[in-house]
C-alpha positions as CSV (number, residue, x, y, z in Angstrom):
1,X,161.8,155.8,55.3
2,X,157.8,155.9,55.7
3,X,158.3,158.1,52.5
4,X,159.4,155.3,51.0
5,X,156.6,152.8,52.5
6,X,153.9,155.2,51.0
7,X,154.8,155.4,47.8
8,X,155.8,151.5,47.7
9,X,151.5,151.1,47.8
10,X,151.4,152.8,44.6
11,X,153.7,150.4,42.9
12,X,150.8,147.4,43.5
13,X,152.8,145.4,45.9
14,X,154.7,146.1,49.1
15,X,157.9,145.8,47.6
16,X,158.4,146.6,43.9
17,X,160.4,143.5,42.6
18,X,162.9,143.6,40.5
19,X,163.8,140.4,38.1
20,X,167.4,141.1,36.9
21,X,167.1,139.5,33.2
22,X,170.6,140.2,31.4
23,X,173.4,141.6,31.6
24,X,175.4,144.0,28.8
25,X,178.4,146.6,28.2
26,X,177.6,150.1,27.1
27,X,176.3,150.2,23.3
28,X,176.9,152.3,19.9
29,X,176.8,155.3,20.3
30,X,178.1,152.9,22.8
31,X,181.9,151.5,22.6
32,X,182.5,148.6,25.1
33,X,184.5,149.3,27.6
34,X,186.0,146.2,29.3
35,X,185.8,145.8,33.4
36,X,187.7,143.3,34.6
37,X,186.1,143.6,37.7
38,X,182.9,143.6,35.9
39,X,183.8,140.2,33.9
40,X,184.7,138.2,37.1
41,X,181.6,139.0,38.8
42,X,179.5,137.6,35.9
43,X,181.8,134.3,35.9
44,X,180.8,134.1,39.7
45,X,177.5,134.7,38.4
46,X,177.1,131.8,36.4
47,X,178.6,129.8,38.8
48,X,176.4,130.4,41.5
49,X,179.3,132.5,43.8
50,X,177.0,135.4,45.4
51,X,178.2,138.7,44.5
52,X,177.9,142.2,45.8
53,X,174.5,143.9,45.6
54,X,173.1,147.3,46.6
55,X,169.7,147.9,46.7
56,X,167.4,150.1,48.5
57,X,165.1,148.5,50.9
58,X,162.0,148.4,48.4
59,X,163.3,146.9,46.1
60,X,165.0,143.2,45.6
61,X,166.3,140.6,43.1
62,X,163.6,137.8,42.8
63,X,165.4,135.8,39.6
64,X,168.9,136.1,37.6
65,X,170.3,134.2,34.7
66,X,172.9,135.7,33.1
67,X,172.9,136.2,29.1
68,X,175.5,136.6,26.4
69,X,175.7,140.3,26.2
70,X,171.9,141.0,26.4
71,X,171.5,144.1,24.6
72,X,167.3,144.7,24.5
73,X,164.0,143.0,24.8
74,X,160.3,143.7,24.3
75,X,157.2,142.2,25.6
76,X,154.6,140.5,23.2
77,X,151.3,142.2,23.4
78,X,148.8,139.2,22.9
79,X,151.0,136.2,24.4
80,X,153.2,136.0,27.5
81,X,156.0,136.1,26.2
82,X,159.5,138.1,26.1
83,X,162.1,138.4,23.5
84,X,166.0,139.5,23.9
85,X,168.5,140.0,21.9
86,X,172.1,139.4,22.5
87,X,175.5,139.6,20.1
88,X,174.7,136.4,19.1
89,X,171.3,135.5,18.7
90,X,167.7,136.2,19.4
91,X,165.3,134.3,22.1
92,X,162.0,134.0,23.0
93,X,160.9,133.2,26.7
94,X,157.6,132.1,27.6
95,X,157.0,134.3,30.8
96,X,153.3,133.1,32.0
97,X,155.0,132.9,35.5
98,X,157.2,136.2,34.9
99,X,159.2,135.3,37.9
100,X,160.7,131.8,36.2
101,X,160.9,132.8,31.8
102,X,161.3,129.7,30.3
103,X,163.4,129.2,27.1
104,X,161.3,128.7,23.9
105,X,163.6,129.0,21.1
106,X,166.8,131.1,19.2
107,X,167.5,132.1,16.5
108,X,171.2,132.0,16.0
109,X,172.2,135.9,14.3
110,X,175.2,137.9,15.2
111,X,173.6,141.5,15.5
112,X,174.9,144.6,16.6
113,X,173.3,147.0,17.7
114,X,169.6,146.1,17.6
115,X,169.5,148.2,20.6
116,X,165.9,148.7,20.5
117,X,163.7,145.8,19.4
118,X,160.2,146.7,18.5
119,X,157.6,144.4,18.7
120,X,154.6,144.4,16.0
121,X,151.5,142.6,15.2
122,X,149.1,142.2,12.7
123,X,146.3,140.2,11.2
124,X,146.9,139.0,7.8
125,X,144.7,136.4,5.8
126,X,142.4,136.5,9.4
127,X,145.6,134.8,11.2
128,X,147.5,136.8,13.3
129,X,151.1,137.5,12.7
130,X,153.5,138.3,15.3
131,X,157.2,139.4,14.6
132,X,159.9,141.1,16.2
133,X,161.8,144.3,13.8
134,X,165.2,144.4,14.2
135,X,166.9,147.3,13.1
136,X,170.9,146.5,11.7
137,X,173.3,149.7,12.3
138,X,176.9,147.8,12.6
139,X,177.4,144.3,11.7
140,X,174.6,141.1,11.0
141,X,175.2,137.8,10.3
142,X,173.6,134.4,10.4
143,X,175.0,131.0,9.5
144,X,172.1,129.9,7.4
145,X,172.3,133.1,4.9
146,X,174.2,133.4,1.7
147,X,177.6,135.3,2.2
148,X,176.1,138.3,0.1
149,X,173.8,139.1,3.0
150,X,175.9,139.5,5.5
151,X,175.5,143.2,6.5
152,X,178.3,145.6,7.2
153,X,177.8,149.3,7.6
154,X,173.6,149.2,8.6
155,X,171.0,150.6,6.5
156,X,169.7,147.5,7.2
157,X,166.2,146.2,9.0
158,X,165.1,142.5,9.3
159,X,161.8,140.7,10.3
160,X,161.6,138.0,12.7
161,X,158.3,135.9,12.7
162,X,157.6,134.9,16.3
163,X,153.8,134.0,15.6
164,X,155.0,130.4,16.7
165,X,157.5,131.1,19.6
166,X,158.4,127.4,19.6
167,X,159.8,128.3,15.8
168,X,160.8,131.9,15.6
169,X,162.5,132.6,12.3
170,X,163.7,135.6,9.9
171,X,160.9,136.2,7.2
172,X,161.8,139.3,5.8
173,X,164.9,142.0,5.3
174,X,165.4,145.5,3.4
175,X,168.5,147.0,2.9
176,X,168.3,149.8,1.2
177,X,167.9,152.3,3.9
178,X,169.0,155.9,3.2
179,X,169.5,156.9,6.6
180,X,169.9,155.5,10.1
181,X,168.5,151.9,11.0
182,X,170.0,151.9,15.0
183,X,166.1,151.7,15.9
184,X,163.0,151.0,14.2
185,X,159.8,151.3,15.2
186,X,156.1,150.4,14.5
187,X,153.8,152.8,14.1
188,X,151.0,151.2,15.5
189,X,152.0,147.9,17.3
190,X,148.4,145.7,17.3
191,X,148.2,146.9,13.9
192,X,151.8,147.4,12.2
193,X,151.7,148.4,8.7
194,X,154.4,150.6,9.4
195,X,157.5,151.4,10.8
196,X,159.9,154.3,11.1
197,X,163.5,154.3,11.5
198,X,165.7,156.4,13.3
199,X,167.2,158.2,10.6
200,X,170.1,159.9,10.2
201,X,170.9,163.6,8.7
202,X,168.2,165.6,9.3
203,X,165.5,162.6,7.4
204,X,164.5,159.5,8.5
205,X,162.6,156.8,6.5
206,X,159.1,154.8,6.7
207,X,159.0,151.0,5.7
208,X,156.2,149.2,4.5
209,X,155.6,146.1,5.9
210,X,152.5,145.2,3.7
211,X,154.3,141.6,3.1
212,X,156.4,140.9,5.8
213,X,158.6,138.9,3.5
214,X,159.5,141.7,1.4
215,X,159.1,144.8,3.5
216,X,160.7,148.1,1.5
217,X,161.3,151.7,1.4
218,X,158.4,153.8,0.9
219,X,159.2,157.5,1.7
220,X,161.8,159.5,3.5
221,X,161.2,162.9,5.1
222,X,163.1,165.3,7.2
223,X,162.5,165.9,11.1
224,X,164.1,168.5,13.6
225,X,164.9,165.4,15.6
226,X,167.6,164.3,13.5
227,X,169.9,167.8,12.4
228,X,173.1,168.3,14.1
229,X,174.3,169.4,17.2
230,X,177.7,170.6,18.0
231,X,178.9,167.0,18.5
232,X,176.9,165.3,15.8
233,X,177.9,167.9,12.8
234,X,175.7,165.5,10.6
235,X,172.7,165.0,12.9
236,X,171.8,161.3,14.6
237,X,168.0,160.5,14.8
238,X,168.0,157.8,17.5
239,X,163.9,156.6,18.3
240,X,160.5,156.6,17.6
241,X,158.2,156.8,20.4
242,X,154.4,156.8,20.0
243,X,151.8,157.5,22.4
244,X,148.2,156.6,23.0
245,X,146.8,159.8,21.3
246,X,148.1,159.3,17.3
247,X,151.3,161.4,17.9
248,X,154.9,160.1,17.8
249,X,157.7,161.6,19.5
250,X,161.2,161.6,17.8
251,X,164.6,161.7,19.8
252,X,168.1,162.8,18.5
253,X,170.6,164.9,18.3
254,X,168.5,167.6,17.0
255,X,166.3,167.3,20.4
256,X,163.1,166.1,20.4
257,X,159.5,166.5,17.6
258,X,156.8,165.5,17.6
259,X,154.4,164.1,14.9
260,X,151.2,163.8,13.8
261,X,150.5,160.2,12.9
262,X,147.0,159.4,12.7
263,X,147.9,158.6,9.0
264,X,150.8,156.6,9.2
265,X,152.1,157.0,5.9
266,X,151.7,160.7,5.9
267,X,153.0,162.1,9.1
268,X,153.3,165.8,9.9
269,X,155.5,167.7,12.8
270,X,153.5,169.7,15.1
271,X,155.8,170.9,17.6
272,X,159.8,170.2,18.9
273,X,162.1,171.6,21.5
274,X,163.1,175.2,21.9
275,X,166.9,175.9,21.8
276,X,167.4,174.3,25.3
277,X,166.9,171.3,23.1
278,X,170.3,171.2,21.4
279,X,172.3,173.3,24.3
280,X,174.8,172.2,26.8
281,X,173.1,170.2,29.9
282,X,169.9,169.6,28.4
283,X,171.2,167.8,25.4
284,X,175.4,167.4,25.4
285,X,175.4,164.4,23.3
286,X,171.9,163.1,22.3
287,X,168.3,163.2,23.2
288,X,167.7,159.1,23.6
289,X,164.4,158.2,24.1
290,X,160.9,159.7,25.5
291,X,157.4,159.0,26.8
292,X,154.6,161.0,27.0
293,X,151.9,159.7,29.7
294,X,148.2,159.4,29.3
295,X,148.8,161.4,26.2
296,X,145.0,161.2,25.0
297,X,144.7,163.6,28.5
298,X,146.3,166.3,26.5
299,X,144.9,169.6,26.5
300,X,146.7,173.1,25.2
301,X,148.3,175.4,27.6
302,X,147.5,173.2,31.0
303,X,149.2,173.1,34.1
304,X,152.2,170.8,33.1
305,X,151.7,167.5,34.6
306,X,152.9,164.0,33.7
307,X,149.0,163.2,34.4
308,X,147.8,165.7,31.8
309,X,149.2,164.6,29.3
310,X,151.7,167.6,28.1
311,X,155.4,166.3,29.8
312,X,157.9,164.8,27.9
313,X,160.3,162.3,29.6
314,X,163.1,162.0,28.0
315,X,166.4,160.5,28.1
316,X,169.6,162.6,27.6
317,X,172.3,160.0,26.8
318,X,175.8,161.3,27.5
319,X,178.9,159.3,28.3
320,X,181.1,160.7,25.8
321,X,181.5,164.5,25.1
322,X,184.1,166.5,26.8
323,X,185.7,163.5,28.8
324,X,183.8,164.7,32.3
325,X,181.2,162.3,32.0
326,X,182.9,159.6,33.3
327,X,181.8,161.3,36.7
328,X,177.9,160.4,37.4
329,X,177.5,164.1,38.3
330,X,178.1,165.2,33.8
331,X,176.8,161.9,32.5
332,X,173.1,161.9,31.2
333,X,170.3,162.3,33.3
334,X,167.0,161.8,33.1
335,X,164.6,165.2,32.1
336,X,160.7,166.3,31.9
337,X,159.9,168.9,29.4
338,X,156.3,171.1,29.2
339,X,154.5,170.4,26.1
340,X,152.2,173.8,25.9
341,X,150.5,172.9,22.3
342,X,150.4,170.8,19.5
343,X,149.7,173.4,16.4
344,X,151.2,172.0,13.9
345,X,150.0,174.7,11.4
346,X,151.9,177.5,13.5
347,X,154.9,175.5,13.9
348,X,155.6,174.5,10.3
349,X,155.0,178.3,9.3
350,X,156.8,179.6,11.4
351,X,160.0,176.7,10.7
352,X,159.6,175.6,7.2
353,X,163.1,174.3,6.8
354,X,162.2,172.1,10.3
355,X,165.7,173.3,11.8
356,X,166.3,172.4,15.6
357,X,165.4,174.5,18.4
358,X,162.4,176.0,16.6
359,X,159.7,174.7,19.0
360,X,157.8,175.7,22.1
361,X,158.8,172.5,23.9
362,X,160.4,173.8,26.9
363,X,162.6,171.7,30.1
364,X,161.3,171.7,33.5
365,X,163.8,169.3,35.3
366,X,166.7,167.0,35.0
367,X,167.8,163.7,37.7
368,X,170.4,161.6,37.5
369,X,169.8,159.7,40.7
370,X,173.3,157.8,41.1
371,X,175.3,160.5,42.4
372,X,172.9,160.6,45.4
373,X,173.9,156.6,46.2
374,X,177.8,157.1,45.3
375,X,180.3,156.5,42.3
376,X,179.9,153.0,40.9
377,X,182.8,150.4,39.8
378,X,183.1,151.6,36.5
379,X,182.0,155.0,36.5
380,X,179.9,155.0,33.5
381,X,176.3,155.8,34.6
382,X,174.7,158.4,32.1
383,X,170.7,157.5,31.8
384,X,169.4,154.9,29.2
385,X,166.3,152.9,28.4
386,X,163.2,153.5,30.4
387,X,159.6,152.1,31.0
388,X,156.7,154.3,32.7
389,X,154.4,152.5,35.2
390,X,151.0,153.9,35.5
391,X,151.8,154.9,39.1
392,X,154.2,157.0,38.4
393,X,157.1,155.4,38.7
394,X,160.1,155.1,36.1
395,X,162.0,151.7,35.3
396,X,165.6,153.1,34.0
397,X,168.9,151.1,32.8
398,X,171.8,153.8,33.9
399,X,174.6,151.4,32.8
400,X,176.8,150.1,35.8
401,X,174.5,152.5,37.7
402,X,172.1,149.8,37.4
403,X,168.2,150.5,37.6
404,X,166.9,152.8,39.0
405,X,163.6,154.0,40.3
406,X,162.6,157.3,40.1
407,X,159.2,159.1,40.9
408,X,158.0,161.6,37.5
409,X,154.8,162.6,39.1
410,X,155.6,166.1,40.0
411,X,157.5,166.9,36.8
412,X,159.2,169.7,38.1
413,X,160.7,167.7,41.0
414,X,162.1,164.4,39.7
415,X,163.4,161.8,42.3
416,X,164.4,158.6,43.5
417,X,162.3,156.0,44.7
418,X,164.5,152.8,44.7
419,X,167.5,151.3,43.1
420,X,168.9,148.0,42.5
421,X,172.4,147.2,41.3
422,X,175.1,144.6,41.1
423,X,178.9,144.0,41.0
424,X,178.4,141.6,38.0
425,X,176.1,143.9,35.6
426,X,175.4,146.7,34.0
427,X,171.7,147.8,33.1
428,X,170.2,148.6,29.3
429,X,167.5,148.4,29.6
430,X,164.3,148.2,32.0
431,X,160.8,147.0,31.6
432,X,158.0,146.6,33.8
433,X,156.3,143.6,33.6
434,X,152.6,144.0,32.1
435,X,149.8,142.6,33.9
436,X,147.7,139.6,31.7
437,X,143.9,138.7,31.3
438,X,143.2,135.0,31.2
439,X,144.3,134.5,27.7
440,X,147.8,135.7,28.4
441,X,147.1,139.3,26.6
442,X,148.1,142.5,28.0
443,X,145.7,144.6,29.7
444,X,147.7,147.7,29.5
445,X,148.5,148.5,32.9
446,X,152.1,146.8,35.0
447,X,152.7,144.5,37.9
448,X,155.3,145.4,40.2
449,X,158.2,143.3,38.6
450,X,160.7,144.4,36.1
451,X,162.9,142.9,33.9
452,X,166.3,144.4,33.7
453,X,168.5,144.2,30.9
């Protein structure tokens, strides 16, 4: 317990906050699964009928208001605001007071998956554009479109102009993907020129977005990232991730790459997992996401250390492989993984072809922090979405695990430093809050409230 009260400090507030934003069933690779259970406490929910919560005692609920289905959501960079998307549409809040969002507009679009929306900036004719990329890999539709673009099958990415959030609206679409569109991804978000999809079969694609009403194709290449694994024979990309330092980190089935990408349009791999990145554990179903801290830190062959720069955090989704993981203790966890160097020239000579488990990118641990705080209603609780707070901390959706906590700063010894979850939700999605300057833009670092999807 004065553990706990220690590391609290770190988190800029006595108690880290937790505003519970949405809540959602589990996504694409993600078939709902209904809870009956599950559906009655979000009907008491809405109705203001208190429901079951379990929490540790640093954490605690400061607002809810339940969503249709929220599915993900990304905070604007040079206004206070947030945006979510649901199965049915897409929202911005004004969040000045983070604690009380307040409804600006929607956009009315069914849209599955969109699991990750990216937000992107840019200035353009000196005005600045803001828009929201949302990446179609299922099914979109929108009663004010022509039947002819209504999108079945994904390949698919649209834009969504936010600059007035008052009057968000769809600008722009391509879809003539060649691979994968369950993410997308700016390169560079205060200056997004261009974005990168997931991909799909060992490639993945990079979209132009020179004119945001007619954004298109311009290359595909391969990555490591996205070959096969023994459950996805064809390889799955699944997200771009890029750090502070002109590097972006790539997640699939194939493990995890990363890429040079000081030049946007000409990207080159410079490192990737070793074989533990496609082998059972460490990877049974797909590497999901990643972040690599205080990247520009980086230095070859240190000590690994979240705050040098050379850890990978990634995500290891798994709820469906061999049937076990409907037990916390198989489902997806949570994992930190030593980054010794970035030479690219030695890693593309020695793997032309880019095939998987090539790299020098090696695991150091893996968490899944639920089984320590019992089996939840449901049992579905592999790891999903996370957000890094300078401290140290992790924000982390683990499905009807809820969100937890958990302390990355001794990468070799992951653990849990607070949870929050409720009878009437499951959790996406988490995202720390970012502190503002006077204007309402980001300064980079978090407050202590996050926003759980």
């Amino acid at each position: 317990m004065s553990r706990r009260r220690t590391l609290t400090g770190t988190l800029l507030s006595t108690t880290a906050a937790l505003a519970l934003v949405a809540g959602a069933s589990p996504a694409l690779a993600h078939s709902p699964q209904p809870s009956t259970e599950r559906d009655i406490a979000r009907a008491q929910v809405a109705a203001g009928v208190p429901v079951p919560v379990f929490a540790s005692p640093n954490v605690e609920l400061v607002a809810a208001f339940p969503e249709t289905l929220g599915i993900s959501g990304v905070f604007g960079i040079s206004s206070p605001h947030f945006y979510m998307s649901t199965t049915d549409s897409i929202s911005a809040f004004n969040v000045r007071n983070p604690s009380l969002p307040v409804l600006t507009d929607t956009i009315v679009i069914a849209n599955f998956e969109n699991e990750s929306m990216t937000y992107g900036e840019r200035v353009i004719n000196g005005k600045l554009r803001k828009f929201i990329l949302v990446g179609i890999d299922l099914v979109k539709a929108s009663p004010t479109e022509e039947p002819q673009h209504v999108n079945v099958g994904g390949g698919e990415m649209i834009i969504i102009d936010v600059t007035d959030p008052n009057d968000i609206k769809q600008v722009g679409r391509v879809s003539d993907v060649p691979n994968s569109t369950h993410t997308v991804a700016c390169a560079k978000e205060t200056a997004c020129r261009y974005a990168y999809t997931a991909g799909s079969r060992g490639k993945y694609s990079i979209i132009d977005l020179t004119n945001l009403s007619a954004p298109k194709v311009l290359k595909t290449l391969r990555s490591p990232a996205s070959r096969e694994n023994e459950l996805f024979v064809r390889g799955a990309g699944h997200k771009w991730n890029f750090d502070n330092a002109g590097y972006g980190l790539h997640t699939g089935s194939g493990g995890t790459a990363i890429f040079d990408v000081v030049d946007p349009k000409n990207p080159k791999v410079v490192q990737a997992t070793n074989f533990q990145g496609t082998a059972p554990m460490w990877n049974d179903f797909i590497h999901h996401n990643t972040m690599r801290p205080n990247a520009s830190r980086f230095r070859a062959f240190s000590p690994p250390s979240v705050a040098n720069g050379n850890v990978a955090l990634i995500t290891e989704e798994d709820y469906f492989n061999d049937g076990e993981e409907v037990l916390c203790e198989e489902a997806g966890t949570i994992q930190s993984w030593y980054i010794p160097n970035l030479n690219g020239a030695a890693y593309r000579s020695n793997n032309p072809n880019l095939d998987p488990d090539k790299g020098a990118i090696r695991p150091l641990d893996m968490f899944n922090p639920v089984t320590e705080q019992g089996q939840p209603v449901g049992a579905f609780c592999s790891a999903h979405w996370f957000d890094y707070h300078s401290s140290g901390i992790l924000a982390q959706g683990f499905y009807q695990g809820g969100t937890q906590f958990i302390d990355v700063r001794d990468p070799r010894n992951l653990k849990s430093f607070g949870f929050f979850r409720s009878a009437a939700t499951e959790t996406w999605d988490a995202y720390w809050v970012p502190q503002r300057d006077s204007a309402g833009r980001s300064t980079g670092r978090q407050t202590n409230l996050v926003y759980a999807v």
